[in-house]
Backbone of each chain as ProteinMPNN parsed JSONL, in Angstrom:
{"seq_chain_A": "XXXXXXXXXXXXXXXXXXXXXXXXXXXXXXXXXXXXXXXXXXXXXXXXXXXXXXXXXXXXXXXXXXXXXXXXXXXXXXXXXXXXXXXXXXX", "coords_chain_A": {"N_chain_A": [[-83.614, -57.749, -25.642], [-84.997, -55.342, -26.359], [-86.739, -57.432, -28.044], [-87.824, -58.728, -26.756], [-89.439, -56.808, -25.383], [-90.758, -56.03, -27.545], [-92.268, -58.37, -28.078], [-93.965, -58.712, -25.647], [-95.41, -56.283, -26.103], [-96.888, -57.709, -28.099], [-98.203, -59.672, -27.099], [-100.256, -58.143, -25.556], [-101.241, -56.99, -27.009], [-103.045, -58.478, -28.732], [-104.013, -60.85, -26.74], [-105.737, -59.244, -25.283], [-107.372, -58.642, -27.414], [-109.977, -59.676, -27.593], [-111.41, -58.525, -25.785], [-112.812, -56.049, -26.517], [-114.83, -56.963, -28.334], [-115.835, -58.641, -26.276], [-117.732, -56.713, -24.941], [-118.958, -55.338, -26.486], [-120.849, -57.066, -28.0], [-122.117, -57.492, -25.188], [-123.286, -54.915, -24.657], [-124.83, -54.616, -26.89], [-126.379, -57.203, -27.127], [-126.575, -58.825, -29.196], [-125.201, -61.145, -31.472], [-125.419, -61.906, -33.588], [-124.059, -61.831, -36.222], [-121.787, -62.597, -35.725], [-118.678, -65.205, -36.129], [-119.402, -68.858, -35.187], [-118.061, -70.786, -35.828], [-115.331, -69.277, -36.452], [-114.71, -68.672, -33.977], [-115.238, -71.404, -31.976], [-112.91, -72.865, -33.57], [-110.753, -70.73, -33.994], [-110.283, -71.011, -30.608], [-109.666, -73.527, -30.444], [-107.469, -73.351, -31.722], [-105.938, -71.807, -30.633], [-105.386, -73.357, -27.719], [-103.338, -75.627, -28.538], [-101.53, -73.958, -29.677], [-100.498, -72.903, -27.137], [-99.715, -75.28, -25.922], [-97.758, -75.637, -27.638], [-95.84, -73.38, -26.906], [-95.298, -74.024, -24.448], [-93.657, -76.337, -24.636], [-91.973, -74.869, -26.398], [-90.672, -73.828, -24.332], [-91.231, -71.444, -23.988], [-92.271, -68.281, -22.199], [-94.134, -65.979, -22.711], [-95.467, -66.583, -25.347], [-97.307, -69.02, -23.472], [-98.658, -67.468, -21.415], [-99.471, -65.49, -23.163], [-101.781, -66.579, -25.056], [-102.984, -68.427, -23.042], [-104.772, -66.153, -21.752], [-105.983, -65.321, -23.457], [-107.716, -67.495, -24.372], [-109.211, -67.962, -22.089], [-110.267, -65.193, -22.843], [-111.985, -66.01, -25.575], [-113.081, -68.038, -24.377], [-115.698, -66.806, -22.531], [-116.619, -65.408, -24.699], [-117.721, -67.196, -26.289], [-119.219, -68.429, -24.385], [-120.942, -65.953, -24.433], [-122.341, -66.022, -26.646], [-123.747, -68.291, -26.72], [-125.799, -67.779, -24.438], [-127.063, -65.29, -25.719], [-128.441, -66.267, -27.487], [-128.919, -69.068, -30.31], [-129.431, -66.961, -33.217], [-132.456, -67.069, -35.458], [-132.834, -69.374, -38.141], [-130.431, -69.762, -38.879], [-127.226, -70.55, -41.408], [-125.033, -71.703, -40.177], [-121.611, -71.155, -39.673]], "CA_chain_A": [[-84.386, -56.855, -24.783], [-85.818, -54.949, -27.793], [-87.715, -58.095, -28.815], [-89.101, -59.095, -25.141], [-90.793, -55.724, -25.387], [-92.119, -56.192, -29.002], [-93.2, -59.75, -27.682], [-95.074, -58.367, -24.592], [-96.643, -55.729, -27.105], [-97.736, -58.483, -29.37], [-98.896, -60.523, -26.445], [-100.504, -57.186, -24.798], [-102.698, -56.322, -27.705], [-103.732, -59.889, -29.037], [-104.598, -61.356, -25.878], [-106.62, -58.644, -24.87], [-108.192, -57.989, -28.463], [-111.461, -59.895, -27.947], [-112.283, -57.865, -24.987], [-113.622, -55.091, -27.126], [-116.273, -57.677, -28.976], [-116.85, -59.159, -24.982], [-118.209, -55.483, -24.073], [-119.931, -55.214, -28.193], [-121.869, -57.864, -27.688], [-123.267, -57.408, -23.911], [-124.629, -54.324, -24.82], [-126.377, -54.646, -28.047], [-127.23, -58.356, -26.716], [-126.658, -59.551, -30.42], [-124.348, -62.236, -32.087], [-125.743, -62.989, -34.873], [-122.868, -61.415, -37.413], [-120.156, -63.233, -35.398], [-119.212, -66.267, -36.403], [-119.547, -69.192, -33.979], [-117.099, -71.427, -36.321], [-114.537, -69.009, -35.98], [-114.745, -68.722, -32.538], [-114.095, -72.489, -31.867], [-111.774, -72.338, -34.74], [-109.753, -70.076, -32.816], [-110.214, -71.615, -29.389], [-108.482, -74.902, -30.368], [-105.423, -73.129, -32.037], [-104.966, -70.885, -29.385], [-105.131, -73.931, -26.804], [-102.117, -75.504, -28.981], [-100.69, -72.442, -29.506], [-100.178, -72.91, -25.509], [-99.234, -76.631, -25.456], [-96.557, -75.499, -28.365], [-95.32, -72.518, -26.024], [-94.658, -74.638, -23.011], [-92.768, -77.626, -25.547], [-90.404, -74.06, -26.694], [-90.312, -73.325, -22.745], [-91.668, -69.808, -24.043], [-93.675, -67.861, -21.298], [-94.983, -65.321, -23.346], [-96.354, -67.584, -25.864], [-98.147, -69.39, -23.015], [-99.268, -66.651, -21.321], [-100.746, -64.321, -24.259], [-102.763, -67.543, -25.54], [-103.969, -68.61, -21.829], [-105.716, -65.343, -21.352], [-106.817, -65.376, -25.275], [-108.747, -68.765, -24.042], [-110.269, -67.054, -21.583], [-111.328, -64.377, -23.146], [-112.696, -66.11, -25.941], [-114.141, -69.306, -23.411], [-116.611, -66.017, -22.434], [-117.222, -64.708, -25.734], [-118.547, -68.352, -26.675], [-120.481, -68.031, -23.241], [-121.962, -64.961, -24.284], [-122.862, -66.258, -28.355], [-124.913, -69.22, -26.662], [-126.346, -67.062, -24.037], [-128.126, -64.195, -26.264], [-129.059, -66.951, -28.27], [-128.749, -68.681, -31.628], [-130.304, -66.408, -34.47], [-133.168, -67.709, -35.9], [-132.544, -70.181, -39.374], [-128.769, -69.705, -38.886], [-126.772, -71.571, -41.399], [-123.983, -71.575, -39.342], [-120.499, -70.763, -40.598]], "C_chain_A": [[-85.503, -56.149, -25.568], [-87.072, -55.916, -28.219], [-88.565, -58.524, -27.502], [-89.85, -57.86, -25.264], [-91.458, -55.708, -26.903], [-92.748, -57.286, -28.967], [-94.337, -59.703, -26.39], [-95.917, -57.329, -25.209], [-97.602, -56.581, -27.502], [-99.141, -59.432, -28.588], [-100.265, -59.413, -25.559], [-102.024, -57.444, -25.444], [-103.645, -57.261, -28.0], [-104.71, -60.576, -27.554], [-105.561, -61.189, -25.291], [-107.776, -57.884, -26.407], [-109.784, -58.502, -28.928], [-112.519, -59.188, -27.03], [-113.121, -56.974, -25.627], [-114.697, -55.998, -27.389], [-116.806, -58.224, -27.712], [-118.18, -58.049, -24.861], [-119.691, -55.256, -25.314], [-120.918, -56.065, -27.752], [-122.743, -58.045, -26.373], [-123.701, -56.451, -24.433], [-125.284, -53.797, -25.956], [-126.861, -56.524, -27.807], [-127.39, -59.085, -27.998], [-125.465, -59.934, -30.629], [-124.233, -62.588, -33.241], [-124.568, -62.637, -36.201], [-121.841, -61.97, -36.925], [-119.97, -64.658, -35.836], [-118.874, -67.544, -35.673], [-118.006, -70.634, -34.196], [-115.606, -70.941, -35.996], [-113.809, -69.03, -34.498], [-114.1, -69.984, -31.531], [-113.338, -72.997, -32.865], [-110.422, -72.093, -33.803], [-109.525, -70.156, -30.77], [-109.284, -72.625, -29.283], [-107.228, -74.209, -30.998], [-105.143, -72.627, -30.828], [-104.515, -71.467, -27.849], [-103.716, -74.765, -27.432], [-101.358, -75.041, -29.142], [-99.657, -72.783, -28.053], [-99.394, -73.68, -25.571], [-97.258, -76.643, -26.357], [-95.425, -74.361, -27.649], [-94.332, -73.451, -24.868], [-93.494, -75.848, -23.658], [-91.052, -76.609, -25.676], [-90.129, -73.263, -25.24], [-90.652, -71.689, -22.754], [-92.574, -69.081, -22.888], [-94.617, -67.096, -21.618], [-95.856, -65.665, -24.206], [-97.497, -68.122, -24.923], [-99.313, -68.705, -22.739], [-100.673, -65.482, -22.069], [-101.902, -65.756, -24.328], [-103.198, -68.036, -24.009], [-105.084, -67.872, -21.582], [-106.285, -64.989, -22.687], [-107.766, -66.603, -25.332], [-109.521, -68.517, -23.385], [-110.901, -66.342, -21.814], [-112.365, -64.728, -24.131], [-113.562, -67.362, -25.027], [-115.712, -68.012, -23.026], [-117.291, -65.307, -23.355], [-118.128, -65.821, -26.505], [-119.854, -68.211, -25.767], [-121.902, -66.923, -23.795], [-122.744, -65.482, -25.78], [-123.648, -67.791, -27.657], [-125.972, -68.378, -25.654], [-127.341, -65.894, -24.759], [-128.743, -65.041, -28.127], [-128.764, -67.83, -29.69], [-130.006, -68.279, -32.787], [-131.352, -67.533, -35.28], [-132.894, -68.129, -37.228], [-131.215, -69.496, -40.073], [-128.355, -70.533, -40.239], [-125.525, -72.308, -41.018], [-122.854, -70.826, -40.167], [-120.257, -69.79, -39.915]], "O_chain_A": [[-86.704, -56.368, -25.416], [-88.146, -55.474, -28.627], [-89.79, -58.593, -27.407], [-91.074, -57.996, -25.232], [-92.608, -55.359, -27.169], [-93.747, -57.426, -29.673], [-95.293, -60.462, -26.228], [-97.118, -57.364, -24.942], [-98.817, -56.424, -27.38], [-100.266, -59.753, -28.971], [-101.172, -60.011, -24.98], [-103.134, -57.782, -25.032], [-104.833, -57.128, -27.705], [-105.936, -60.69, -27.528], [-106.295, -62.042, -24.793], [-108.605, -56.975, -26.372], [-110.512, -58.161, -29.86], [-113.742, -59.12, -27.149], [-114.306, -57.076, -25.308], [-115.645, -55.858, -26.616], [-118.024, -58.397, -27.673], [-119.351, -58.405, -24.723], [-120.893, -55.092, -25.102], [-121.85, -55.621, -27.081], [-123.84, -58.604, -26.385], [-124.783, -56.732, -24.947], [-126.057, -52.842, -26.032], [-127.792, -56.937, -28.499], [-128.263, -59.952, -28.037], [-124.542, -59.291, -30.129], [-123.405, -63.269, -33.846], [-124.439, -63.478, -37.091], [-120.823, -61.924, -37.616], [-120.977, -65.359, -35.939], [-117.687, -67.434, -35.367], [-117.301, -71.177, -33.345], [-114.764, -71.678, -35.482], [-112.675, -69.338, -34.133], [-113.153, -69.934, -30.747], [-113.264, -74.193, -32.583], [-109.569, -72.774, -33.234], [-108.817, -69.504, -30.003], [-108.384, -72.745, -28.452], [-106.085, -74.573, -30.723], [-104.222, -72.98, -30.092], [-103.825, -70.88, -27.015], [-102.767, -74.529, -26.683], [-100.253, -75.487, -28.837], [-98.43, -72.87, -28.006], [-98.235, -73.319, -25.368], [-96.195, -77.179, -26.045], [-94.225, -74.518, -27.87], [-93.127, -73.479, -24.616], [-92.504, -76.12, -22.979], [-89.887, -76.914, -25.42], [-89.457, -72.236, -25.145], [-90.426, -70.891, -21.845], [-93.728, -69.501, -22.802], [-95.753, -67.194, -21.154], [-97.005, -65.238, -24.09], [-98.642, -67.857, -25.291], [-100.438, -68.857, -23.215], [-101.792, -65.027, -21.832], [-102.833, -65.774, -23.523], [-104.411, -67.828, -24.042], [-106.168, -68.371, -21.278], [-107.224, -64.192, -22.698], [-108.545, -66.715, -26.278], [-110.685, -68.708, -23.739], [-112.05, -66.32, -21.374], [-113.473, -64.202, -24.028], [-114.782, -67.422, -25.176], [-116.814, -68.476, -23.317], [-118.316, -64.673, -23.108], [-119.081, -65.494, -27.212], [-121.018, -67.991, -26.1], [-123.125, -66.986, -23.672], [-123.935, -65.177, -25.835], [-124.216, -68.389, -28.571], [-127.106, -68.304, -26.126], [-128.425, -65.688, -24.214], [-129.156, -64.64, -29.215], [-128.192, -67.047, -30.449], [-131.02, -68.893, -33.122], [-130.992, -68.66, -35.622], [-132.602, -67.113, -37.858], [-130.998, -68.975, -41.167], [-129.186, -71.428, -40.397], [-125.126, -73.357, -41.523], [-123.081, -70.066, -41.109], [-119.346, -69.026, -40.231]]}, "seq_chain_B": "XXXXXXXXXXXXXXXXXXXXXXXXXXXXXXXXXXXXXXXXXXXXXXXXXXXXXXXXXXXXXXXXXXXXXXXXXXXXXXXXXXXXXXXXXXX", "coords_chain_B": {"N_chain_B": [[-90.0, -83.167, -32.914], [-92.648, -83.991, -32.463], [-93.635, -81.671, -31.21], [-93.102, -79.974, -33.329], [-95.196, -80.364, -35.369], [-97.323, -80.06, -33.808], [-97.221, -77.726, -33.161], [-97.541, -76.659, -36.203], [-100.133, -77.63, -36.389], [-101.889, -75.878, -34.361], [-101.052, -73.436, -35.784], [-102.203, -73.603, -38.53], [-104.522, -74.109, -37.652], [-105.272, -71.572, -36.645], [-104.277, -69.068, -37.78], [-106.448, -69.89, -40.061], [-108.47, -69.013, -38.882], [-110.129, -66.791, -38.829], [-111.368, -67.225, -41.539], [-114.025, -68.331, -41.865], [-115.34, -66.77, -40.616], [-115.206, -64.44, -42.502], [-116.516, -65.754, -44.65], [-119.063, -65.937, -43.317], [-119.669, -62.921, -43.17], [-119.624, -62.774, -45.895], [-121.862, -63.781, -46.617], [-123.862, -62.571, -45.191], [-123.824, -60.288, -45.483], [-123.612, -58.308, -43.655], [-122.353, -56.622, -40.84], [-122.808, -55.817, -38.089], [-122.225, -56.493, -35.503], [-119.538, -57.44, -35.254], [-116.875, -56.262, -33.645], [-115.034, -53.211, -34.173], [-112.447, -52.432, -33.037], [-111.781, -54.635, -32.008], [-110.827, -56.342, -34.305], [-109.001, -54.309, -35.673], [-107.163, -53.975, -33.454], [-106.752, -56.689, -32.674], [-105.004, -56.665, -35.81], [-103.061, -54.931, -34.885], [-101.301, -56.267, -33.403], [-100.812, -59.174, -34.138], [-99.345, -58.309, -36.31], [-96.802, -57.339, -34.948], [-96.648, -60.084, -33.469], [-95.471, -60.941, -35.664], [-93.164, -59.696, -36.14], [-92.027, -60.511, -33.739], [-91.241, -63.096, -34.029], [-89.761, -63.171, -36.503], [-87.61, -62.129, -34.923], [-87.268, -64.589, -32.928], [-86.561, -65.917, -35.003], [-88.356, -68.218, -35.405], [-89.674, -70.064, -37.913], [-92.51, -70.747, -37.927], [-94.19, -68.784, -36.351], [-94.018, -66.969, -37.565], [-94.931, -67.03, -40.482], [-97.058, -67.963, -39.387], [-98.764, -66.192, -38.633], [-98.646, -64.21, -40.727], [-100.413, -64.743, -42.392], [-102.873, -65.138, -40.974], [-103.001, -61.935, -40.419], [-103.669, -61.823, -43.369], [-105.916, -62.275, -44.211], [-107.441, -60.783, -41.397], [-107.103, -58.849, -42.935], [-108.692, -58.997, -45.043], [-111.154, -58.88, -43.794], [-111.408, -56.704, -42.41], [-111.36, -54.842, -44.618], [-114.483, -55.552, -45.566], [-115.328, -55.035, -43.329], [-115.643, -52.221, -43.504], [-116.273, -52.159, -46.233], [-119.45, -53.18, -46.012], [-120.325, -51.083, -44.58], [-120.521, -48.873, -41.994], [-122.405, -49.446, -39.208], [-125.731, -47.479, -39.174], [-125.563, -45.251, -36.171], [-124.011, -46.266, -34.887], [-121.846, -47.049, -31.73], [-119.098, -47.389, -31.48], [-116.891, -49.637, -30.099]], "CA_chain_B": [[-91.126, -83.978, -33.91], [-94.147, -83.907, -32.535], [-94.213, -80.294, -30.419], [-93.158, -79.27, -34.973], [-96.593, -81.123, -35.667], [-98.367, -79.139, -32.492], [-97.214, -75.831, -34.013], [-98.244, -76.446, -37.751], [-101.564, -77.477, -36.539], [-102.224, -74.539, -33.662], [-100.795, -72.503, -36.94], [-103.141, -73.907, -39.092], [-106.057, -73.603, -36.98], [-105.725, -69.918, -35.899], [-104.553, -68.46, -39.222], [-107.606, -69.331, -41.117], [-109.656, -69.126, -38.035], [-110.987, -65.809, -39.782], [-112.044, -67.44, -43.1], [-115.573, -68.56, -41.533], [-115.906, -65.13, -40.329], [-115.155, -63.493, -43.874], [-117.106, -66.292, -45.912], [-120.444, -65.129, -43.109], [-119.873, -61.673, -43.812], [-119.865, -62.317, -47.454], [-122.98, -64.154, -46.78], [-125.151, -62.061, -44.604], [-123.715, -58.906, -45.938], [-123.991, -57.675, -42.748], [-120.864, -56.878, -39.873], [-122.683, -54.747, -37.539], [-122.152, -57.37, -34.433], [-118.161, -57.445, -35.468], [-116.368, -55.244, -33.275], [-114.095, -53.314, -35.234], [-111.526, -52.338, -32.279], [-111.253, -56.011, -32.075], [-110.253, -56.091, -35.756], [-107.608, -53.246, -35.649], [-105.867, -54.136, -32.311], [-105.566, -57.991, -33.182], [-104.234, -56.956, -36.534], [-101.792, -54.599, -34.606], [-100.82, -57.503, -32.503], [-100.427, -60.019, -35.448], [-97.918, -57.639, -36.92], [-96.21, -57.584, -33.584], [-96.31, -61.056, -33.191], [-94.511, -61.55, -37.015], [-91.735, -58.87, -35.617], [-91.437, -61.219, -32.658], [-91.541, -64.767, -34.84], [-88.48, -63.375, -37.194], [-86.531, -62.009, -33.749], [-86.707, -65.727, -32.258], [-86.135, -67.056, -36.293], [-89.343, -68.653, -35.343], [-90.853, -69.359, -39.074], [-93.9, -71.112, -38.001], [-94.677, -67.469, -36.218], [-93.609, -65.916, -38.55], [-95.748, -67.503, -41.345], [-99.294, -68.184, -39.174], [-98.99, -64.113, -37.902], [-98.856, -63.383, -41.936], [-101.727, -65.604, -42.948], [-103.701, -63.836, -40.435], [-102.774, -60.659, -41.09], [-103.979, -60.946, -44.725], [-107.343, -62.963, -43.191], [-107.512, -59.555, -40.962], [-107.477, -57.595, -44.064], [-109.728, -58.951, -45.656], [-112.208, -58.751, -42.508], [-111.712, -55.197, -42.34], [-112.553, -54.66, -45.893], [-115.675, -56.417, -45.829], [-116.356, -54.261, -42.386], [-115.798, -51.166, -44.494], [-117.417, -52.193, -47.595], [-120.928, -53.551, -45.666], [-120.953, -50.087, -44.371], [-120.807, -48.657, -40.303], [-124.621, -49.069, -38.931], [-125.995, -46.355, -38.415], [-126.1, -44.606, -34.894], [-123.376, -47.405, -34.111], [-121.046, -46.287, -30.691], [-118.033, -48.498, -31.56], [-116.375, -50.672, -29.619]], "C_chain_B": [[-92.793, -83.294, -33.81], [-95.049, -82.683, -31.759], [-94.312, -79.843, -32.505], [-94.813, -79.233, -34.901], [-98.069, -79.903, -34.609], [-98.673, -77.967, -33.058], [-97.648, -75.605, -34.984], [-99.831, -76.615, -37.272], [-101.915, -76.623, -35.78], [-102.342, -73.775, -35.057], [-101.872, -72.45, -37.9], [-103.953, -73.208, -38.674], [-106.465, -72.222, -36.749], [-105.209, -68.928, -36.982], [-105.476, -68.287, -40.077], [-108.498, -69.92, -40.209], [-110.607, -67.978, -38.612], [-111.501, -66.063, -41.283], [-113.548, -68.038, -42.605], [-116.321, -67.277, -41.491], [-116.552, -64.474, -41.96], [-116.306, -64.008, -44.759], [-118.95, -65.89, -44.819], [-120.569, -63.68, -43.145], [-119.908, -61.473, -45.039], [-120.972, -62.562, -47.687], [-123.988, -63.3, -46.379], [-125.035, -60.735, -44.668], [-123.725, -57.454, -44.481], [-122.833, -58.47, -41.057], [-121.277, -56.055, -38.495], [-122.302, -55.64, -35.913], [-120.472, -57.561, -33.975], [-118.021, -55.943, -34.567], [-115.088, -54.561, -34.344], [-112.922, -52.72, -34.655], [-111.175, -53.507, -31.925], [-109.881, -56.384, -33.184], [-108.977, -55.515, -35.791], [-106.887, -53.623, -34.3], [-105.573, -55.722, -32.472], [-104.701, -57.785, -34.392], [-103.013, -56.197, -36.518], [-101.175, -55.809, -33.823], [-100.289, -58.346, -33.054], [-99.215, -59.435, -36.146], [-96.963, -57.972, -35.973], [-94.976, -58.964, -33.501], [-95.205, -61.477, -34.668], [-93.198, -60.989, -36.49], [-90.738, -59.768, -35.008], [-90.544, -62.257, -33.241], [-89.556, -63.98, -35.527], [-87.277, -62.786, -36.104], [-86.174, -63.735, -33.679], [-86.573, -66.726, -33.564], [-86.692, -68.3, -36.51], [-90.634, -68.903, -36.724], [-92.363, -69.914, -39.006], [-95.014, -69.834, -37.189], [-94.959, -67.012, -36.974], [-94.985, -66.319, -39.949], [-97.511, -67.515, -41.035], [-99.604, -66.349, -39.007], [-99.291, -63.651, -39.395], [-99.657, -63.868, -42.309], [-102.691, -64.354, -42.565], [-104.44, -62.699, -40.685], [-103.516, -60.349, -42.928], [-105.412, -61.399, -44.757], [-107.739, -61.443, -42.585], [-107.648, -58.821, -41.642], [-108.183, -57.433, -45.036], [-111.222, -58.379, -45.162], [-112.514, -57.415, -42.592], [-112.309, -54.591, -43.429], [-114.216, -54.238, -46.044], [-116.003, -55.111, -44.677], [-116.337, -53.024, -42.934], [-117.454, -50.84, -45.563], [-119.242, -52.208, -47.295], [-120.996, -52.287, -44.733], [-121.011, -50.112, -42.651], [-122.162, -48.642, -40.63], [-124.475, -48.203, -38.599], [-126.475, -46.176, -37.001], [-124.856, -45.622, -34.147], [-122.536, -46.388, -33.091], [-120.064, -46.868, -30.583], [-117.787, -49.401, -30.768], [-116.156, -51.74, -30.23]], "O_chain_B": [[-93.59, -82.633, -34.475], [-96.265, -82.547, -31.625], [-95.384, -79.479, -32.988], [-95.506, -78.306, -34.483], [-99.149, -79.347, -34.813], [-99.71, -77.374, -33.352], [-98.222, -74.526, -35.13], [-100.688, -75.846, -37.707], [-102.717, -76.01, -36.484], [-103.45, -73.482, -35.507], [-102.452, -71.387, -38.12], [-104.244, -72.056, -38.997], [-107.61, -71.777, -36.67], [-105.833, -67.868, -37.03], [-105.67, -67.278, -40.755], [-109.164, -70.936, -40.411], [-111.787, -68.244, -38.843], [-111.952, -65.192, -42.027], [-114.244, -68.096, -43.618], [-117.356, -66.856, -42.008], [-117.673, -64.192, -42.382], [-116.991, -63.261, -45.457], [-119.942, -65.611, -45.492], [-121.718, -63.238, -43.15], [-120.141, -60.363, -45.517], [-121.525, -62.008, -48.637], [-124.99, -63.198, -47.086], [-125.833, -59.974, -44.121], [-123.812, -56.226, -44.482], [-122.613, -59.561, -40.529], [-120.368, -55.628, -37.785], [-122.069, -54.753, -35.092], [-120.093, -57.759, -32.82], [-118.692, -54.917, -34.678], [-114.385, -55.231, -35.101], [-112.118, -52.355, -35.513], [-110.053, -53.534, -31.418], [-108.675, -56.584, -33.041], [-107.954, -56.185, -35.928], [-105.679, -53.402, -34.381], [-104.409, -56.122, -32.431], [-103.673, -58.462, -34.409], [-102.107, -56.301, -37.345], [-99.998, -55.87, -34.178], [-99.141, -58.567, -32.671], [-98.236, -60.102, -36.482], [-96.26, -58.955, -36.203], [-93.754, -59.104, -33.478], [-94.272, -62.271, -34.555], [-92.212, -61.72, -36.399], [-89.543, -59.962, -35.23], [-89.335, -62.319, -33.017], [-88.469, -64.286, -35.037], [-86.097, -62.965, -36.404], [-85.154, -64.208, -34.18], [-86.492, -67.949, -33.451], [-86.256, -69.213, -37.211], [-91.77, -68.436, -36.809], [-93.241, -69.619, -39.816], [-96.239, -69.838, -37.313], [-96.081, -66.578, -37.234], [-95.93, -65.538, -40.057], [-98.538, -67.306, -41.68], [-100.566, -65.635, -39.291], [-100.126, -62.753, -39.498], [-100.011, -63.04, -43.149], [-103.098, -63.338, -43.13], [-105.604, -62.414, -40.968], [-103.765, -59.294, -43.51], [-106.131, -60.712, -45.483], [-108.437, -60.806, -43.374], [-108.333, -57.859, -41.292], [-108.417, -56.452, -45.742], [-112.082, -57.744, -45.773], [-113.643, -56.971, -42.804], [-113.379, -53.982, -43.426], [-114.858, -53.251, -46.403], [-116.813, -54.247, -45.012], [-117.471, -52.571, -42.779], [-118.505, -50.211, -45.686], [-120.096, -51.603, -47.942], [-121.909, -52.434, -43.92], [-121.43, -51.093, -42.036], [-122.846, -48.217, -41.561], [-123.547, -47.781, -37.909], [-127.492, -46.722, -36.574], [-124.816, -45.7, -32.919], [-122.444, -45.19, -33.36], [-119.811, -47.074, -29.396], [-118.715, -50.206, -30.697], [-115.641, -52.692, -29.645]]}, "name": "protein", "num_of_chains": 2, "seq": "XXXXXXXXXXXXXXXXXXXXXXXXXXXXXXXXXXXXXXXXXXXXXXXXXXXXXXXXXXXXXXXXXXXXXXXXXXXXXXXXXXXXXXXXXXXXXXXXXXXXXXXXXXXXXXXXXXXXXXXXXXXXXXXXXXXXXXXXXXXXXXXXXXXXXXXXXXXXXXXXXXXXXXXXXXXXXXXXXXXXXX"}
């Protein structure tokens, strides 16, 4: 019982911890310090992440990382949207 | 077998999804685009999630959550060290 609520914490804060940089980045309309590697980096684990959730029949696993795809699928949105920085070298 | 295989590579992938990050903040010296309530609530979450990982005796949790976590601490560092912008309003 104890650990379902330190696993819906974990899933609480994580899942919802790119919202802050969604909100950062609409309104200064800049990207350029984020990095775009990481970003899908952490897109494909966190879609395995999932596929490994549903294998250990976990729901919380799924769950946190579903809406951690989402949030970053929009934070990619927004890092092609306000552009890429001029003579990037990526990374 | 091959959900193991799923999990080491998710694990992989999203543990040193923050080493792109760290190695363009070492480059461009400059974090002001990084949210840094991002930062601090995934790396409360990451803790979390290790809590969770050694509840369900889960060590491939347990292990990617501490990678992370020391990925996360470096991040923060670096957002330290390269200095808050000035006039910044967090998030």
């Amino acid at each position: 019982m104890i650990w379902t609520i330190i696993g819906i914490l974990a899933a609480t804060l994580t899942m919802f911890s790119f919202v802050p940089q969604i909100f950062r980045s609409l309104r200064t309309k800049s990207v350029k310090d984020v990095s775009p590697v990481t970003l899908f980096q952490l897109s494909s684990g966190v879609m395995l992440w999932m596929i490994y959730g549903i294998a250990r029949s976990d729901l919380i696993i799924i769950f946190a990382n579903l809406v951690t795809l989402v949030t970053l699928s929009i934070l990619i949105f927004l890092y092609f949207k306000y552009g890429l920085p001029a003579g990037r070298e990526g990374g």
